[in-house]
C-alpha positions in Angstrom: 96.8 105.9 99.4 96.8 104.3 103.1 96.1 105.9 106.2 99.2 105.5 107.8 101.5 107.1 104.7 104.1 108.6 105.2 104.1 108.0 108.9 106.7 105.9 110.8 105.6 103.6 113.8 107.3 101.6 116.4 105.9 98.4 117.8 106.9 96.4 120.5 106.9 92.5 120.2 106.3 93.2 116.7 107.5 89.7 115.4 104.9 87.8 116.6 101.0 87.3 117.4 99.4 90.2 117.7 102.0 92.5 116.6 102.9 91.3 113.8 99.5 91.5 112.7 99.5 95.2 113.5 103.2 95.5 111.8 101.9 94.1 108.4 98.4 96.4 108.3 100.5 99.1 109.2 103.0 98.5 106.5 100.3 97.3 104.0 98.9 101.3 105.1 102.0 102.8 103.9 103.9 103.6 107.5 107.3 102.6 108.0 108.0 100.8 110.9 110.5 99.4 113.7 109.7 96.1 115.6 111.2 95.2 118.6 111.3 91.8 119.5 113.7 89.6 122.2 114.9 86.8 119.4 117.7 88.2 116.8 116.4 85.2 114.2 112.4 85.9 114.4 113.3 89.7 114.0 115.5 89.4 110.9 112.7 87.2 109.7 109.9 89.4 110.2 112.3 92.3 109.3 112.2 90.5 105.6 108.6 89.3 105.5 107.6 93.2 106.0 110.2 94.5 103.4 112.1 97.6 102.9 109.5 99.8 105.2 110.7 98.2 108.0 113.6 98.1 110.4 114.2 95.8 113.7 115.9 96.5 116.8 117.0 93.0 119.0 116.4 93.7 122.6 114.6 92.8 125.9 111.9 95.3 126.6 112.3 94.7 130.4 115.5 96.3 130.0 115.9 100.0 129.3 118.9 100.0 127.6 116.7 98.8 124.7 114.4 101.3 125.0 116.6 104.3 124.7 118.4 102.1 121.5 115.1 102.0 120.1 114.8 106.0 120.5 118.2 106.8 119.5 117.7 104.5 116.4 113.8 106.3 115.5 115.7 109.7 116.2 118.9 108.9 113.6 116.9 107.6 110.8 113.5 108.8 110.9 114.7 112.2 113.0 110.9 111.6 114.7 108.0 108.8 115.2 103.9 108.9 114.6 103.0 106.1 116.2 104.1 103.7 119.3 102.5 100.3 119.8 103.0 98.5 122.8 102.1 95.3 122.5 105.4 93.1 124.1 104.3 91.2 127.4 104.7 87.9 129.2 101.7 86.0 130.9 101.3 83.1 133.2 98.7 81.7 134.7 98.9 80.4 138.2 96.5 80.3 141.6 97.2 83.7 143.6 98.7 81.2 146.4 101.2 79.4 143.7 102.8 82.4 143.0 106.4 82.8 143.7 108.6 86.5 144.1 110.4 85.7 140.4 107.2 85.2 138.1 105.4 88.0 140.4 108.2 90.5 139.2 108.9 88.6 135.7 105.6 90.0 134.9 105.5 93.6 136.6 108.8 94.1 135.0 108.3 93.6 131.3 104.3 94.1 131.0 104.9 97.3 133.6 107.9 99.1 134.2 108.5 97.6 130.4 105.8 99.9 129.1 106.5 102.5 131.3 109.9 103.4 130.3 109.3 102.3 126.7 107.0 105.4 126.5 109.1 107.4 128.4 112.5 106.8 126.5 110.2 107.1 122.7 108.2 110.4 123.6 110.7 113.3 122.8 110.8 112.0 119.8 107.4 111.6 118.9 105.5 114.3 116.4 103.5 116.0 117.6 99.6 115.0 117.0 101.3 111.3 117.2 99.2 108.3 119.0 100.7 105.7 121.5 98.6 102.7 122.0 99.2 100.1 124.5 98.4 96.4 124.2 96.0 95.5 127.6 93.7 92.8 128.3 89.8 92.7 129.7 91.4 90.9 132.3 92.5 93.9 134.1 88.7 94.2 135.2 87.3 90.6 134.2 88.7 88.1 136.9 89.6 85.1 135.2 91.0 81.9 137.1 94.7 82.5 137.0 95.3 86.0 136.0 95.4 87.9 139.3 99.6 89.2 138.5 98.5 89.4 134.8 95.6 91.5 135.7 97.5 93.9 137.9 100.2 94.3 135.0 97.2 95.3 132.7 95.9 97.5 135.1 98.4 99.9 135.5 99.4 100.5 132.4 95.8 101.2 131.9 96.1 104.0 134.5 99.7 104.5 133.0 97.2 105.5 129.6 95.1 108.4 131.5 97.7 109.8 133.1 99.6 110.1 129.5 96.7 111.0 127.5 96.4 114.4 130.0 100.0 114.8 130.7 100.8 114.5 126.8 97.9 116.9 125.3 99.8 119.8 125.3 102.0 118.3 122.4 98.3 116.6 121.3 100.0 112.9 121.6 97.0 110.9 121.8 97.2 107.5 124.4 94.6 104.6 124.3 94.5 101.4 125.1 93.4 98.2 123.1 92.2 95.5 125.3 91.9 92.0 123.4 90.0 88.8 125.0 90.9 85.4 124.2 93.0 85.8 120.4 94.5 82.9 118.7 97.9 84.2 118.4 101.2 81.2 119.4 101.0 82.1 122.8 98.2 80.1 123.1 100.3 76.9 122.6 102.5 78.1 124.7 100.6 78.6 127.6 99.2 74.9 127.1 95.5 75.4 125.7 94.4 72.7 123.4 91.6 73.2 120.7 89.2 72.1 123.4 89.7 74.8 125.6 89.7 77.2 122.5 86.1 75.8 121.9 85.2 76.6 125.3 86.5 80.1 125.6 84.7 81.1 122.1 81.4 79.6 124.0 82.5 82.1 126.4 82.6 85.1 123.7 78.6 86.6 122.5 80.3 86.7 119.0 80.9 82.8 119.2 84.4 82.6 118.2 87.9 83.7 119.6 90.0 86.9 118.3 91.8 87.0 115.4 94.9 88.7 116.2 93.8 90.9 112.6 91.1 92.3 114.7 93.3 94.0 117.2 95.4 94.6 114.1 92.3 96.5 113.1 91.3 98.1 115.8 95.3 99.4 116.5 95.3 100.9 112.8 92.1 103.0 113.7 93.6 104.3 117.4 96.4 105.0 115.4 94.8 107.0 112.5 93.5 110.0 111.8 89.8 108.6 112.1 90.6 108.6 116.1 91.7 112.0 116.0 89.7 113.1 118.7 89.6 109.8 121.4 92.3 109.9 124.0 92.5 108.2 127.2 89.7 105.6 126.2 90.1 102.1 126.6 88.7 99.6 123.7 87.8 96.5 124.2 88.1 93.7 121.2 87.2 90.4 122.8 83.4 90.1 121.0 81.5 91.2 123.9 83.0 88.2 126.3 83.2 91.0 129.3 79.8 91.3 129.2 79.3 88.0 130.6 
């Protein structure tokens, strides 16, 4: 027996890093699940790794066309959804003063309005008693060189999270958010940090050593459960105490 049986999720950027992790423990717990990811290959792929409990959907989360596929596709097969992870996002680092109009909105739109409307196109068909989780960072109250746009991105949706969590507890749709510190997922490499600068954010982290993207996988699985049952509107962080420094 899992503790996701029988329950069917949808996760967002699910073909990769830290969702992926979350796709396979959720899978490996019994749920069935859609991914959504940007690249038709890598989600055919992952589709396959997962096996017959899962289902993909090819699609840009900036745009919400793909949202309401997504929907229409949860609605049509599974007529409703438990869970909805959302973990796609974009990131780059630059100065405050480097930054130019099309990164600025590059990242409000997919790590913002992205979540936004991804929630709001997937909730009428969620169960009720059904959990949404969304993918943050501790950099949306940690300043870290570089991160100012990120940050605000992170910070809304965190506010996007409490307003849910009350405006969805009539239907007793639970909303959290995960924030992860520095997690050695590909995006690492492509953002340029070497295995020295790895070693130098894990002296960074109490816990000595970078995330694992398992132990957001982890902590997703429990938001998403029935052992949170009674958290909503909480944010958790999972970066080994590194915004305590």
């Amino acid at each position: 027996m899992g503790s996701l049986d029988d329950k069917v999720a949808v996760i967002t950027g699910g073909n990769s890093g830290i969702g992926l992790a979350i796709a396979r423990l959720f899978v490996a717990q019994g749920a069935r699940v859609i991914i959504v990811g940007r690249r038709d290959e890598a989600v055919k792929e992952t589709v396959a790794l997962l096996g017959d409990k899962a289902s993909g959907v090819v699609g840009d989360i900036s745009d919400i066309t793909t949202h309401e596929r997504v929907a229409v596709l949860a609605r049509d097969k599974f007529g409703e959804i438990d869970i909805y992870v959302a973990n796609a996002g974009v990131i780059n680092i630059q100065p405050a003063d480097k930054v130019g109009a099309e990164e600025y909105d590059q990242q409000f739109v997919t790590n913002t309005r992205g979540v936004f409307f991804g929630v709001q196109k997937i909730q009428p068909v969620m169960r009720e008693g059904g959990s949404i989780v969304l993918i943050s960072s501790i950099a949306s109250d940690k300043v870290l060189p570089g991160h100012t746009v990120y940050a605000g991105t992170k910070s809304a949706i965190e506010a996007f999270a409490r307003s849910w969590a009350v405006e969805f507890s009539a239907r007793k749709i639970r909303v959290n958010t995960l924030c992860p510190g520095p997690t050695q997922t590909p995006i690492l490499t492509k953002l340029g940090i070497d295995a020295e600068t790895e070693q130098q954010f894990a002296g960074m982290i109490p816990l000595g050593r970078m995330g694992h993207a398992q132990d957001l996988a982890n902590a997703a699985l429990f938001l998403s459960s029935e052992a949170s049952q009674f958290i909503t509107g909480t944010t958790l962080k999972v970066d080994g105490g590194m915004s305590l420094t």
